[in-house]
N, C-alpha and C positions, 0 to 999 in steps of 0.2 A: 127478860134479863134485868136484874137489880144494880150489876155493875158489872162493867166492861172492863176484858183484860186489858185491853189499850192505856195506857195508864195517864194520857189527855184525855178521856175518854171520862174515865172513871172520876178525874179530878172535876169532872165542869160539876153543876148543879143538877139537882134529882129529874129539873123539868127541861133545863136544853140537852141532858145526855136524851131523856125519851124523844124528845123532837129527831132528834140524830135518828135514836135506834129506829125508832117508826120508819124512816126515809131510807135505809139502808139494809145491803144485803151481806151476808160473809160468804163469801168466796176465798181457793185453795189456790195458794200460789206457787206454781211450781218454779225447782231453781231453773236457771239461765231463760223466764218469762222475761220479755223487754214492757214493762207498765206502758212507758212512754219514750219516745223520742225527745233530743233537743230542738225545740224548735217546733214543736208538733201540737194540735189543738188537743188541749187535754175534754175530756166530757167526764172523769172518772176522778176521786179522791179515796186515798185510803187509810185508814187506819190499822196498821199492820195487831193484831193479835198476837202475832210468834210471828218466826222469820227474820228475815233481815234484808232488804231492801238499799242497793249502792247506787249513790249519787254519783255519777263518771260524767268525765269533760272526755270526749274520742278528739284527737288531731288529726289531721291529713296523712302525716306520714305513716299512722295506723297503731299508734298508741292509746293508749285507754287510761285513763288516770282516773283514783278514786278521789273527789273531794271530800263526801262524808257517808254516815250511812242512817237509816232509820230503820229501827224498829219498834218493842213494843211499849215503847216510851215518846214515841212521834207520828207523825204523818207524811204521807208523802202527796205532794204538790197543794195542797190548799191555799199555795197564793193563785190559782186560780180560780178559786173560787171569791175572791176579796175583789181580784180585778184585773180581769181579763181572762183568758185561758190558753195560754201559752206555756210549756211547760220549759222551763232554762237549762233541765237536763237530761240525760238519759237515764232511766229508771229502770234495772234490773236486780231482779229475783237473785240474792248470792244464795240463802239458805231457806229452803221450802215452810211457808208457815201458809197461817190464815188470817184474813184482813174483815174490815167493815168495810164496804165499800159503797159511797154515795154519791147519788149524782151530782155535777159543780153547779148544777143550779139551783135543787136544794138545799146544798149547804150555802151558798152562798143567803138565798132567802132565809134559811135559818139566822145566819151570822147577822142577819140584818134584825131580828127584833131583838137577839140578846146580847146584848153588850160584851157580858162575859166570855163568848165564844169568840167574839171577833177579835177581843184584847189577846186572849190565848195561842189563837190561829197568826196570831201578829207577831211575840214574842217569840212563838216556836220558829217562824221564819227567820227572825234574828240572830236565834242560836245556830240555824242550818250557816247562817252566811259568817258568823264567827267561825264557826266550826272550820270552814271553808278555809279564810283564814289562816287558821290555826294550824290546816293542815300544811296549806303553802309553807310558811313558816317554819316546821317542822322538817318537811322532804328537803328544807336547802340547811338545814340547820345541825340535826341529829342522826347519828349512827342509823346504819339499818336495822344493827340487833336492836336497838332499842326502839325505834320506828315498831318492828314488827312485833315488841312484847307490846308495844302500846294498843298495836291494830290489833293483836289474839285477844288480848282482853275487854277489849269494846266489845267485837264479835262475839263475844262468852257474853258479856254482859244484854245485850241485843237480844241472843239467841237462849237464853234461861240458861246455857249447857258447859258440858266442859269437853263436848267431845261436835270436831266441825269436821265435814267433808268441803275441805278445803286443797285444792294443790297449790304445789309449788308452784307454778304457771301463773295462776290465778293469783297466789300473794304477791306477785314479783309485779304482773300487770298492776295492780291496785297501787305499788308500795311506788309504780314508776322506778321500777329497778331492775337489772337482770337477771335472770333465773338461777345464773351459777352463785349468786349473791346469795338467793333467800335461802338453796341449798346448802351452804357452807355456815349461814345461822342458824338452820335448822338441825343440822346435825350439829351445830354447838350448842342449843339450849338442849336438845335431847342427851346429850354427853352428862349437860350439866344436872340433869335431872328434874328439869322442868316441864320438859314436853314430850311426849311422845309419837311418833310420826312412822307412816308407812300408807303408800299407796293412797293419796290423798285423803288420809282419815287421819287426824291432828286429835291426841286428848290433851288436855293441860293438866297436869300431874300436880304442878308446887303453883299455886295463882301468887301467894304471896312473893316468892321466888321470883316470879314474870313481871311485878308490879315495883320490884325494888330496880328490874334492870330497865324497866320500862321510858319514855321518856318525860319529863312534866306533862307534855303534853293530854293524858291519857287523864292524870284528874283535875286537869284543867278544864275539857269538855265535858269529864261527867260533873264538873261543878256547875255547866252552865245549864244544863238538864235540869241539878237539883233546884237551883233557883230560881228556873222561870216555873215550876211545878211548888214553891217557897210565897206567891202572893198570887 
């Protein structure tokens, strides 16, 4: 392989992406796969290829909140591969792709002779915890409908696509909202002729439409994407 769809993957140099390719395997991630636990010894780093990969904080009383997500423009867990192997969240499979996947002790040995990877693997961490963030921010701050034009269009952008099996259930858990909520927007951007929806299959009809009701926050993160992929 001369370049990887992974798009950190693809950005590093001709000699640390081979060091990677050499050391790793792609593997098929299916949806609702748990990668990892919070809390849990990670042994495994991924480079998502397709897919879409949610970062969730679970509470006691049995909520699930999304703080961000990765796919094929990130990684998932390689700060443990930097230091230590503990993973800070629960990693679940939202939409079915395929990953690179390597072990944290060879990436980490890799990270250790080239610079450029370890700057990289540093910076992408940054963006996860702005993101993070940005998300807090966001959920005490912004409309639902515009919350959830924000989060379709991440997921479109993530997942190459315009068409997600997605439920209502599932956006409401992530958005940290209730279910009769995400329905009552969903049937108002479909009204509106943005989206279209039925039995947990979501197409996105108008993006530009999605991204005017959207809320800042949506190209605020993919600004953070572009820039740490920018030096």
């Amino acid at each position: 392989m001369t370049q990887s769809p992974n798009r950190l993957l693809a950005f590093l140099p001709p000699d640390v992406f081979a060091a990677i390719h050499a050391r790793s395997k792609i593997v098929e991630m299916k949806s609702a796969d748990v990668l990892a636990e919070a809390g849990s010894k990670v042994e495994h780093v991924y480079f998502p290829y397709s897919g879409v990969i949610s970062l969730v904080v679970e509470l006691k009383v049995g909520e699930m909140i999304e703080t961000a997500m990765v796919g094929h423009n990130g990684v998932w867990n390689a700060s443990a591969a930097l230091d230590g192997r503990t993973s800070f969240n629960k990693g679940i499979v939202r939409i079915a792709g395929s990953a690179a996947v390597i072990d944290v002790d060879d990436l980490r040995a890799i990270a250790d002779r080239f610079t450029q990877l370890r700057s990289l693997l540093i910076r992408h961490d940054q963006v996860l915890f702005v993101t993070a963030q940005q998300s807090a921010a966001c959920n005490a701050s912004h409309s639902v409908e515009a919350r959830m034009c924000r989060w379709l269009l991440r997921m479109r952008e993530l997942s190459n696509g315009d068409d997600l099996i997605l439920t209502q259930e599932f956006i409401a858990r992530m958005l940290g909202v209730h279910r009769p909520s995400v329905s009552i927007v969903a049937n108002t951007l479909q009204k509106a002729g943005l989206i279209k929806y039925s039995r947990g299959n979501i197409r996105l009809v108008d993006v530009d439409g999605l991204k005017r009701g959207a809320c800042e926050c949506y190209a605020t993160v993919t600004g953070y994407y572009e820039r740490m992929l920018s030096f």
